[in-house]
VOBA-1610 file (N, C-alpha, C; in pm, whole numbers, padded with zeros to 5 digits, always signed):
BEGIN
Unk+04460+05215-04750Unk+04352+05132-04805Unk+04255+05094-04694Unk+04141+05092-04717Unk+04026+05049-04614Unk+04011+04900-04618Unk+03983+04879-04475Unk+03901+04727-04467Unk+03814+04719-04428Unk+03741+04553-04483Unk+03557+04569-04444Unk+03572+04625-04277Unk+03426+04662-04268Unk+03411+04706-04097Unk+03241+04646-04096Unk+03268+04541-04030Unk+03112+04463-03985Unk+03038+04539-03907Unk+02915+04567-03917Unk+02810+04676-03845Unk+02714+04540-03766Unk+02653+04632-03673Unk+02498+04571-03588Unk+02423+04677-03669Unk+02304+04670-03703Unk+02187+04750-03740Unk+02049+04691-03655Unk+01962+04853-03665Unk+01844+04806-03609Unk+01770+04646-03610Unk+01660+04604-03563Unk+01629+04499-03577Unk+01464+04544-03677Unk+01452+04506-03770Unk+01329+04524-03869Unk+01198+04530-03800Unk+01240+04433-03676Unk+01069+04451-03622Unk+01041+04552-03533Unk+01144+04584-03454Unk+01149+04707-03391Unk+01064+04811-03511Unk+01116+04841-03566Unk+01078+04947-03640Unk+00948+04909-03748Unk+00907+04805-03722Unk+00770+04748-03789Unk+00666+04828-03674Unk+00695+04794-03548Unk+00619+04846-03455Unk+00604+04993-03477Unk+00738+05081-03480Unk+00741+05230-03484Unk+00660+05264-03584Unk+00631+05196-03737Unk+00566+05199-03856Unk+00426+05186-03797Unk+00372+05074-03715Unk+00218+05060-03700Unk+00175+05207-03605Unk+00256+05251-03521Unk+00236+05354-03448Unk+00208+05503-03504Unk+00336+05486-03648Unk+00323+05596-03735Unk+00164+05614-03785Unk+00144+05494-03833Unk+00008+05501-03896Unk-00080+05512-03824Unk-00116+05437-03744Unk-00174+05489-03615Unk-00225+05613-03604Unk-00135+05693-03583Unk-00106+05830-03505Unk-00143+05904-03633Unk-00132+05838-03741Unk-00160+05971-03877Unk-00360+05953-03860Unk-00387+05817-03892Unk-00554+05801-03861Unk-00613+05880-03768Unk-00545+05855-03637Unk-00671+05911-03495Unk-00600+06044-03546Unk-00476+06137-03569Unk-00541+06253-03580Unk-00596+06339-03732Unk-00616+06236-03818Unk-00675+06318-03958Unk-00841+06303-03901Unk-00896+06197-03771Unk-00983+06178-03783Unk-01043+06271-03616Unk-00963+06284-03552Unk-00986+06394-03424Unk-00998+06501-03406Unk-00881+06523-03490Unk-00852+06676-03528Unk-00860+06785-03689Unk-00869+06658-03774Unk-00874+06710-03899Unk-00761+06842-03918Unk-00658+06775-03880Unk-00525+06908-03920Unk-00457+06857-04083Unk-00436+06858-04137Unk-00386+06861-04222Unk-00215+06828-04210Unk-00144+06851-04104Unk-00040+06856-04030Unk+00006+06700-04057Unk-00064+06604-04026Unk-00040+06466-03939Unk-00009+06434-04096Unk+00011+06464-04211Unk-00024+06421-04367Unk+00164+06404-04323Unk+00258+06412-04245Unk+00401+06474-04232Unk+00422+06315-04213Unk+00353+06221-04115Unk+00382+06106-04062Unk+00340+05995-04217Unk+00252+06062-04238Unk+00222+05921-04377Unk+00363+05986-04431Unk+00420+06106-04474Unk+00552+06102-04564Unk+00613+06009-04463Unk+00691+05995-04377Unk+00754+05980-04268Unk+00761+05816-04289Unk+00612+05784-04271Unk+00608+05629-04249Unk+00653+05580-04450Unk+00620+05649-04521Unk+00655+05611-04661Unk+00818+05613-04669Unk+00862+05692-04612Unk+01037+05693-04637Unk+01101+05570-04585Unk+01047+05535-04441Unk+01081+05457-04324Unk+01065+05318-04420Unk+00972+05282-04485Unk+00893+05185-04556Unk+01070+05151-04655Unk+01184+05229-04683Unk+01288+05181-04790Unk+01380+05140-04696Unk+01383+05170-04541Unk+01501+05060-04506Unk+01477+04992-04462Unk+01384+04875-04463Unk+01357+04762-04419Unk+01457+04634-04514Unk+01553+04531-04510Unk+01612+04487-04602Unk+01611+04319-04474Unk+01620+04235-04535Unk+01690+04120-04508Unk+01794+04047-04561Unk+01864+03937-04447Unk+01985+03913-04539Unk+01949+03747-04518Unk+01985+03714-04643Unk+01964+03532-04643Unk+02143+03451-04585Unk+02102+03369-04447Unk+02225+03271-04431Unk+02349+03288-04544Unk+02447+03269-04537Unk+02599+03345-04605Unk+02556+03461-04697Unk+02475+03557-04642Unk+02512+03692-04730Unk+02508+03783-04657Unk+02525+03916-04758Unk+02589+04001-04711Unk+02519+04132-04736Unk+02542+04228-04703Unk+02499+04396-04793Unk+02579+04491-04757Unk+02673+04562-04824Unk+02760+04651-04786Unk+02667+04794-04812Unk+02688+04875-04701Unk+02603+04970-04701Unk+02696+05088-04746Unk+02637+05173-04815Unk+02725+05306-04836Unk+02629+05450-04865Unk+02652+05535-04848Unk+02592+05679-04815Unk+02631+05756-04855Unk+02625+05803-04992Unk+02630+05935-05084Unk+02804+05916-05119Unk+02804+05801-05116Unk+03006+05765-05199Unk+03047+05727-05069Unk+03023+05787-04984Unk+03079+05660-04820Unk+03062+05555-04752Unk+03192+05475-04796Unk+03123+05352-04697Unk+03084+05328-04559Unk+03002+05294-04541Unk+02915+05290-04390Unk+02903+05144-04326Unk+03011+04987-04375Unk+02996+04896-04319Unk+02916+04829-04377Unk+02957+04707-04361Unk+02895+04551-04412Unk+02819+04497-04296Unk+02735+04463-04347Unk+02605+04328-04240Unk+02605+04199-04275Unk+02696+04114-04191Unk+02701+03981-04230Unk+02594+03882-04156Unk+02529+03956-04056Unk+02489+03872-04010Unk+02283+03840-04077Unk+02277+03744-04068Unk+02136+03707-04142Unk+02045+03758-04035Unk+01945+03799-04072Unk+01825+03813-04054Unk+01715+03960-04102Unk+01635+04009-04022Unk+01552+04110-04051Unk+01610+04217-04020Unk+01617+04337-04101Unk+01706+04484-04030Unk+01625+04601-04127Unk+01643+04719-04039Unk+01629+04803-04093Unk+01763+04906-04061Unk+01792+05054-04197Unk+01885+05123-04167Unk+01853+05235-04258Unk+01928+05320-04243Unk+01872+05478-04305Unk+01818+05422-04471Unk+01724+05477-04473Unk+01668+05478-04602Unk+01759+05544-04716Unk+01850+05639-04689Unk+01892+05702-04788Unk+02047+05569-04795Unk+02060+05488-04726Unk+02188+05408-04775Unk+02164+05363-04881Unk+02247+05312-04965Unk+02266+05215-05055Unk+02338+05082-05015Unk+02242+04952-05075Unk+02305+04862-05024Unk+02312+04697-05102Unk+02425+04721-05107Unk+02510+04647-05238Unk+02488+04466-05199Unk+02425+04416-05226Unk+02441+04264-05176Unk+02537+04210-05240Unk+02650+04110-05173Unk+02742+04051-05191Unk+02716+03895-05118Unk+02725+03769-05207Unk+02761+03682-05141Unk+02853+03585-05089Unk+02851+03514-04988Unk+02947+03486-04878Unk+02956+03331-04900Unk+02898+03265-05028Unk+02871+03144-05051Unk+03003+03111-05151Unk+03038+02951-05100Unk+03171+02929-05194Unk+03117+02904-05344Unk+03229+02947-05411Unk+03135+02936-05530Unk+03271+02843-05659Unk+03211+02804-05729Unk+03294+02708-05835Unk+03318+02775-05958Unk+03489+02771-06017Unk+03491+02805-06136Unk+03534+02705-06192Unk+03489+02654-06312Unk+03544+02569-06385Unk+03546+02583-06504Unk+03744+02646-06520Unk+03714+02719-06695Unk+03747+02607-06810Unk+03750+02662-06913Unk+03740+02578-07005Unk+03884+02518-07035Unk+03931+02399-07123Unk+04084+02417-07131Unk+04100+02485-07231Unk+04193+02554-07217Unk+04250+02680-07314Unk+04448+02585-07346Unk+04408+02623-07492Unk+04605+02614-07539Unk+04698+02736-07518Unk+04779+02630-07447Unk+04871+02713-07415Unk+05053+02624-07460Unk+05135+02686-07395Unk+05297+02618-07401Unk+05360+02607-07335Unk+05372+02459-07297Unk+05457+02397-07203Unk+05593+02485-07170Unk+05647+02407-07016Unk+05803+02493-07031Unk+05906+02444-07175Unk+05891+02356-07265Unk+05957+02279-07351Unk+05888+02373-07451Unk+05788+02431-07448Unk+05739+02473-07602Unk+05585+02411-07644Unk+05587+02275-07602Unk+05487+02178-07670Unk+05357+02251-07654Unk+05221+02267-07745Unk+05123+02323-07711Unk+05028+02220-07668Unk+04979+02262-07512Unk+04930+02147-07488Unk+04739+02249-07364Unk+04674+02142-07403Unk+04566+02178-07351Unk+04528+02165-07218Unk+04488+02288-07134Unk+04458+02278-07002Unk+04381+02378-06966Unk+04267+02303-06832Unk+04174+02346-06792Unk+04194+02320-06609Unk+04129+02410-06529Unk+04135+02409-06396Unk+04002+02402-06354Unk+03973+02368-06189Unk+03895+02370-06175Unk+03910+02462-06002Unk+03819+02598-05947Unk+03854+02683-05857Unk+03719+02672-05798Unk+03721+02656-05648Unk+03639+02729-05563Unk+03700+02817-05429Unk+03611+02948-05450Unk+03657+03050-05419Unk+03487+03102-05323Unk+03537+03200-05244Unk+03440+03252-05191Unk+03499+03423-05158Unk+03421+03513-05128Unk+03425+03679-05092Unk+03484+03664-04905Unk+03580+03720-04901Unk+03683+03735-04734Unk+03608+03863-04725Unk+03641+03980-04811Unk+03620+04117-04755Unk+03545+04134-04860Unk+03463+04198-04813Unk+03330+04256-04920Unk+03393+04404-04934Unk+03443+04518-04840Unk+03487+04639-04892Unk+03553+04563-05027Unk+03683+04527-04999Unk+03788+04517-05151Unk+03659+04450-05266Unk+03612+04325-05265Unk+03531+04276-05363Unk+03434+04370-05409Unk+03379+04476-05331Unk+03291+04559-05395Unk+03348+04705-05422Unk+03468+04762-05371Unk+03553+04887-05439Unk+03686+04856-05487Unk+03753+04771-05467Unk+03884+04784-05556Unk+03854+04736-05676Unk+03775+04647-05694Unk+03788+04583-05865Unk+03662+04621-05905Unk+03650+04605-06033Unk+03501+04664-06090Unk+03392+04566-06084Unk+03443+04455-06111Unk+03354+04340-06126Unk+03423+04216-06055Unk+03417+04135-05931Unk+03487+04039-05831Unk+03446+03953-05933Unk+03359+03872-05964Unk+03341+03785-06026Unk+03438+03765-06189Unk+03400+03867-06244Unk+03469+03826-06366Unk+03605+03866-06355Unk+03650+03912-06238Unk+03834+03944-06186Unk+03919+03785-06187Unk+03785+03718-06137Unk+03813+03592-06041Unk+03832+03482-06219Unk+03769+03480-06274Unk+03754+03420-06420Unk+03905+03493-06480Unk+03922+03602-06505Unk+04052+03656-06568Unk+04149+03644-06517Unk+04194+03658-06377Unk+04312+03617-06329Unk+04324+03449-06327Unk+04224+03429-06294Unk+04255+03237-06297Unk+04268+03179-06437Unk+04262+03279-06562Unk+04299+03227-06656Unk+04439+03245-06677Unk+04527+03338-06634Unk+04622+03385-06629Unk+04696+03338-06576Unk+04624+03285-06452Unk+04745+03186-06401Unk+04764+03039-06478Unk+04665+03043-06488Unk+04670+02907-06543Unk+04788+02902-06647Unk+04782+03065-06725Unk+04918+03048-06820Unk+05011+03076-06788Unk+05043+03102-06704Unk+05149+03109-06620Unk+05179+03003-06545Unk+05125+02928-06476Unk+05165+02792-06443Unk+05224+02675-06579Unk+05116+02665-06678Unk+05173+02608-06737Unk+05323+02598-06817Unk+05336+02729-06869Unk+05501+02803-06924Unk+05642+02765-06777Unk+05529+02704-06675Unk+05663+02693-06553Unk+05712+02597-06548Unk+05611+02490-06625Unk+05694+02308-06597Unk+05611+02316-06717Unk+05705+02164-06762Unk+05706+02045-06897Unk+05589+01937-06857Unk+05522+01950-06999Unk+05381+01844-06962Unk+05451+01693-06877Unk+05580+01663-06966Unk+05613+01548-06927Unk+05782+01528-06925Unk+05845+01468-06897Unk+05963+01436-06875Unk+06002+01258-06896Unk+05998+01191-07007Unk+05997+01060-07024Unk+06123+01003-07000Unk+06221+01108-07020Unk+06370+01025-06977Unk+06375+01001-06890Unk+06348+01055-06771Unk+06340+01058-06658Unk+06270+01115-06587Unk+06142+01018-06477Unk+06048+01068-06454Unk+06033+01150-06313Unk+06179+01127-06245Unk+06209+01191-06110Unk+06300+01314-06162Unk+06344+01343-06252Unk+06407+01466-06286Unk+06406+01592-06288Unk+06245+01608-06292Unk+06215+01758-06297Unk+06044+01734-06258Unk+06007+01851-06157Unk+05842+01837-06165Unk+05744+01850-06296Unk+05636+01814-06341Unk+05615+01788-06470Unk+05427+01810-06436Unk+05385+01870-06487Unk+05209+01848-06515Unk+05123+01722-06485Unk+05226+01664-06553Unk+05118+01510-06529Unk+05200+01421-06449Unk+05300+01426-06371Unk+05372+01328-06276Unk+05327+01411-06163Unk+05361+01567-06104Unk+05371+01633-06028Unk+05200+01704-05959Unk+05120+01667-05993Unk+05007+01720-05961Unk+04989+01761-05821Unk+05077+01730-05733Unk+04983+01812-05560Unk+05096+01896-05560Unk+05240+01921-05629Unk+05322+02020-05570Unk+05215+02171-05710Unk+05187+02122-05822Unk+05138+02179-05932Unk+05051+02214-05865Unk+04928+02164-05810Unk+04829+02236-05771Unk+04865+02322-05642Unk+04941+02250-05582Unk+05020+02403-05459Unk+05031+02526-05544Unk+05107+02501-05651Unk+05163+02616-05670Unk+05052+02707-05742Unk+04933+02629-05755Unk+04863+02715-05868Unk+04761+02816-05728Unk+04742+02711-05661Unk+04656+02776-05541Unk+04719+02893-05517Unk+04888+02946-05510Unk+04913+02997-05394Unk+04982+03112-05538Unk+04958+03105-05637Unk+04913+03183-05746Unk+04781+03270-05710Unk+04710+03165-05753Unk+04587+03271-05727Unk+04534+03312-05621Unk+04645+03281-05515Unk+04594+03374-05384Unk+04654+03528-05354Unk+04760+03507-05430Unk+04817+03658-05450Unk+04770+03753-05569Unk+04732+03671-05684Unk+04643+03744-05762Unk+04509+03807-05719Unk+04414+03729-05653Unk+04312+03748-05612Unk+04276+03839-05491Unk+04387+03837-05389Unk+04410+03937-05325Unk+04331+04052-05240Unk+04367+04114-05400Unk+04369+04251-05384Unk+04166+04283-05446Unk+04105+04149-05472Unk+03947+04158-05484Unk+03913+04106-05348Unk+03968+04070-05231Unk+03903+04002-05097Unk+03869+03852-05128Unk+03901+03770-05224Unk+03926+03671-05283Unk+03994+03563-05152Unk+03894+03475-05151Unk+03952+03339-05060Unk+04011+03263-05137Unk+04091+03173-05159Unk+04085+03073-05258Unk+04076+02954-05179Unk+04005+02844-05187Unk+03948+02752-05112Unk+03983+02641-05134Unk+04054+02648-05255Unk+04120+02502-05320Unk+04108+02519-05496Unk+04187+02461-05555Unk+04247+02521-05687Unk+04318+02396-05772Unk+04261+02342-05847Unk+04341+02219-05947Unk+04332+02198-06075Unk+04409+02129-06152Unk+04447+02083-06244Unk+04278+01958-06285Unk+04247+02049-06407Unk+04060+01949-06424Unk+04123+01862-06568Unk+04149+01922-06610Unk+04198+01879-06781Unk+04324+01898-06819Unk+04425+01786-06873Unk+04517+01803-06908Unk+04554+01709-07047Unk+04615+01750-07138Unk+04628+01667-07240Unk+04748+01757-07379Unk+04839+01714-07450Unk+04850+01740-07580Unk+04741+01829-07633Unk+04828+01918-07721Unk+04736+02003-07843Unk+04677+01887-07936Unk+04603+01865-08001Unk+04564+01753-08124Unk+04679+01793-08236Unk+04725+01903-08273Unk+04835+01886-08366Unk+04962+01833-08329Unk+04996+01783-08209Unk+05111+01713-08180Unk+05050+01526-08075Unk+04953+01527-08063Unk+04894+01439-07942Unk+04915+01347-08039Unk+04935+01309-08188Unk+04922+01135-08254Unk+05134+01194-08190Unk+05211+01248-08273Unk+05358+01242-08233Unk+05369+01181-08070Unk+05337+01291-07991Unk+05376+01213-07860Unk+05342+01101-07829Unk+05198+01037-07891Unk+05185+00903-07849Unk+05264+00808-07879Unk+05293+00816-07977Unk+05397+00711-08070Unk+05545+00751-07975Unk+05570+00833-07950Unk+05706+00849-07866Unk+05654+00790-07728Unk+05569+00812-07668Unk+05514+00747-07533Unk+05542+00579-07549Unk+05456+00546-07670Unk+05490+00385-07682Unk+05659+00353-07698Unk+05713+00454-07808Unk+05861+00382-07856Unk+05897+00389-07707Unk+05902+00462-07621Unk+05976+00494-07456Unk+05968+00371-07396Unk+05776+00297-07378Unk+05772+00187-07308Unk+05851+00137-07363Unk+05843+00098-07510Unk+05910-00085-07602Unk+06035-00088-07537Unk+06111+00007-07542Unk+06247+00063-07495Unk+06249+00029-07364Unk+06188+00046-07262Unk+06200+00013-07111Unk+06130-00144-07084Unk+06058-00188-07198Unk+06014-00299-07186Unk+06098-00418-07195Unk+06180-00374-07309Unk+06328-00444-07378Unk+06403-00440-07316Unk+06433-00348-07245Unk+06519-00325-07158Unk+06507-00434-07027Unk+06385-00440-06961Unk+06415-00574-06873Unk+06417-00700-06885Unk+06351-00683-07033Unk+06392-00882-07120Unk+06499-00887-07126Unk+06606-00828-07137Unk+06737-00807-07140Unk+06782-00825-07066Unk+06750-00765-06964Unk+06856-00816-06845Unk+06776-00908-06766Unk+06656-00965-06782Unk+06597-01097-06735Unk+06682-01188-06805Unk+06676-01186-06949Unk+06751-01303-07043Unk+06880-01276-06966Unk+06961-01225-06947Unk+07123-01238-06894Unk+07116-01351-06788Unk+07032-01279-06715Unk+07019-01338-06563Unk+07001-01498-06553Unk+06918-01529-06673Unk+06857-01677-06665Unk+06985-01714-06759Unk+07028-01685-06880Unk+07165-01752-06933Unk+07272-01774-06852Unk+07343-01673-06743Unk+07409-01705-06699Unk+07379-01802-06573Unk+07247-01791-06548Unk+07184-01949-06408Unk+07221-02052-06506Unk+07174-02044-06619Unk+07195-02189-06706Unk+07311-02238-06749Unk+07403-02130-06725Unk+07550-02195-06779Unk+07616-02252-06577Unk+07583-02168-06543Unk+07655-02234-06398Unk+07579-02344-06312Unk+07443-02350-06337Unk+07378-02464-06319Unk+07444-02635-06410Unk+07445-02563-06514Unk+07488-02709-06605Unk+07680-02736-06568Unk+07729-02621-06534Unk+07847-02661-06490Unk+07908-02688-06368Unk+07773-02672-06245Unk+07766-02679-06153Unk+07739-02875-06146Unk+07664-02902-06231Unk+07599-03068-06211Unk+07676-03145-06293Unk+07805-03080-06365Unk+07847-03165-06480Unk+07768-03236-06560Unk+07671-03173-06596Unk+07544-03245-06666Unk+07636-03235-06833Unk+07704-03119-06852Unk+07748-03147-06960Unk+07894-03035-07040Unk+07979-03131-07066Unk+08146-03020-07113Unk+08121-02964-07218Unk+08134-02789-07196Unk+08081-02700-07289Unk+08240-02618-07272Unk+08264-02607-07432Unk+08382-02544-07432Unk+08370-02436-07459Unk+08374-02352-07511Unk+08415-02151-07546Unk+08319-02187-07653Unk+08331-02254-07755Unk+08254-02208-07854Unk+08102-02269-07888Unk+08125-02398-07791Unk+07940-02428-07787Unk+07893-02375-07647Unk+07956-02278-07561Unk+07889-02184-07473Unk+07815-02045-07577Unk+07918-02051-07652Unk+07899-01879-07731Unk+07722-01948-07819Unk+07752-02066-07864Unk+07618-02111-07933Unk+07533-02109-07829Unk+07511-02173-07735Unk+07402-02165-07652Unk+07352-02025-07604Unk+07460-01963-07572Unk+07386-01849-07529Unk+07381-01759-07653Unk+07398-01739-07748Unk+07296-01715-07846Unk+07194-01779-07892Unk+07128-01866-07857Unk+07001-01907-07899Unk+06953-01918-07740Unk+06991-01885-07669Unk+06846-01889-07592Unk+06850-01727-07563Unk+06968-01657-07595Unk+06881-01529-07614Unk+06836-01505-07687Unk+06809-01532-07846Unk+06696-01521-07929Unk+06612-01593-07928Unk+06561-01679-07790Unk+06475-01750-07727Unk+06374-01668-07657Unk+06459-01600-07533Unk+06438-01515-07434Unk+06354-01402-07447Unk+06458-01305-07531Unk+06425-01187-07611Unk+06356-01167-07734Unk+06323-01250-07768Unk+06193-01260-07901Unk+06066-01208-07878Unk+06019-01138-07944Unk+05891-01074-07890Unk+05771-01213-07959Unk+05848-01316-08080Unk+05774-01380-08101Unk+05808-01513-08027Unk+05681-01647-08050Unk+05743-01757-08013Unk+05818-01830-08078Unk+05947-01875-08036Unk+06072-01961-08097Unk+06004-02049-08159Unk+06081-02083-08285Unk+06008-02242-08373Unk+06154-02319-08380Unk+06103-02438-08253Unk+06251-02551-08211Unk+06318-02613-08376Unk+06422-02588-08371Unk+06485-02649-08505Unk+06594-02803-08472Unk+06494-02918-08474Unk+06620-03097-08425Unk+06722-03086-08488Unk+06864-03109-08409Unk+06976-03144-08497Unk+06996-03294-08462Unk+06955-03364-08593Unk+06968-03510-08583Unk+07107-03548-08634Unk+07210-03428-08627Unk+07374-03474-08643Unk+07468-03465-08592Unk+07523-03450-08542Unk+07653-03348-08452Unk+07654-03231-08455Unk+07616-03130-08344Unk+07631-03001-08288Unk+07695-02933-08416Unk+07839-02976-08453Unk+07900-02891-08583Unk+07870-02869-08705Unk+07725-02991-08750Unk+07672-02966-08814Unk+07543-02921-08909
//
C-alpha cells in the first residue's frame, strides 16, 4: 500500500517571469523577423499558462499524472507544476460531524435514541483520495455504524445499581473513549484523524420513554423511603434510650411497642400527622 509523499514544487513567480520572457521573445521576433516559427512560444506560453495553481493555509492538492501518483503539496502558497498533472484539492481543515440521533438497541434490548457529535480532519491525503471513493461521506457512514455498535455494547441505564456495569448515561468519558477509538480504526484505512468523538444526544425511544419514567420515579420513592426508614429507626431508638437514660419516664414492653409505632407513622408519613389528646389513661 502507498503513503502520502509531500513534494517542493516550482515557485509560481519564477515561472511568471519565464512567461513574460516567453511573450516577450514571441513579439520582438514576429516583429524583427516575421518568421512564422516564434507562433511555437505563444503555444508554449498557452500550455505553461495551466500549471500555475495556489494553495490556501490548511490545504492541500494531490498531484497525479496519467493514473500516477506524483505527491501531495501541503505547503501554502503560489506554485507552478507540469501542466499535464492533475490536481485533486483536499482539505487539511478540522471539520465537524454532527449526525442526527438515529434508533437503535440498547445492550438490554430497550430502543433508545442517539446522536454523536465528531471532529475529524484528512492525516494522509494519498489514502483519503485513493482508497475510499468518497472520504467525506466514508466518514458520515462509518460513524454511523459505530455509533450502532457502541450502543448494542452497554445498557442506557442500570437503576439497581449504578456502579455495576458501565451504562450510556452514568459512563460517558469511558463511552466516549471507546467510541473515539472505534472510529479510529474504522476510519483508518480513509487517512482519517479523529480529533475527538462524543455522545451529543441521548434519550429513550418515545414508545417506551412515558414506561421508564415512571420506573425512574418508582426507583427514587423506593430509595427515598428507604432513608426515612432508617432515619425514623435511628431517631426512635435515640428516643427510647434518651427517655431511659433520664428516667423521665417507666415504659414497659408494651407502651414501648405503642410509642414506637406512632412515631414511626409520625416519621415515615409522607403526610403531616394530625395529634390525637388522650384525656384518659394510655389503655384507653
Amino acid at each position: 500500500m502507498k503513503a502520502e509523499i509531500e513534494v517542493k514544487l516550482l515557485s509560481g513567480y519564477v515561472m511568471v517571469l519565464v512567461e513574460i520572457i516567453l511573450l516577450v521573445s514571441f513579439f520582438a521576433g514576429i516583429i524583427q523577423t516575421d518568421n512564422p516559427i516564434f507562433v511555437i512560444l505563444i503555444g508554449i506560453f498557452i500550455i505553461c499558462l495551466k500549471g500555475f495553481f495556489f494553495i490556501n493555509p490548511n490545504g492541500s492538492r494531490v498531484l497525479v499524472l496519467f493514473g500516477a501518483y506524483r505527491g501531495t503539496v501541503k505547503e501554502n502558497g503560489f506554485y507552478w507544476a507540469n501542466p499535464f498533472l492533475a490536481r485533486q484539492p483536499i482539505s487539511l481543515r478540522a471539520r465537524n460531524f454532527d449526525s442526527k440521533p438515529v434508533k437503535v438497541n440498547d445492550k438490554l434490548g430497550n430502543p433508545i435514541m442517539i446522536g454523536v457529535i465528531l471532529v475529524w480532519q484528512v492525516k494522509d491525503t494519498f489514502k483519503a483520495a485513493f482508497e475510499v471513493d468518497d472520504y467525506a461521506n466514508f466518514v458520515n457512514i462509518q460513524s454511523d455504524a459505530a455509533v450502532r455498535n457502541l450502543a448494542g455494547s452497554y445498557p442506557y441505564d442500570n437503576m439497581d445499581d449504578e456502579n455495576k456495569e458501565i451504562t450510556l448515561r452514568s459512563g460517558l468519558n469511558e463511552v466516549n473513549h471507546a467510541l473515539e477509538e472505534q472510529l479510529r480504526e474504522r476510519l483508518e484505512i480513509a487517512g482519517i484523524n479523529v480529533i475527538e468523538a462524543r455522545i451529543s444526544y441521548l434519550a429513550y425511544a418515545s414508545e417506551i420513554a412515558g414506561a421508564m419514567l415512571r420506573r425512574q420515579q418508582a426507583t427514587a420513592i423506593v430509595a427515598a423511603r428507604q432513608k426515612i426508614v432508617e432515619g425514623a429507626v435511628g431517631m426512635v431508638e435515640m428516643a427510647l434510650h434518651e427517655l431511659s437514660k433520664k428516667d423521665i419516664i417507666d415504659l414497659d414492653e408494651e407502651k414501648k411497642a405503642a410509642m414506637v409505632s406512632n412515631l414511626m407513622v409520625v416519621l415515615t408519613s409522607d403526610k403531616d400527622a394530625s395529634p390525637v389528646i388522650n384525656t384518659g389513661t394510655l389503655h384507653q
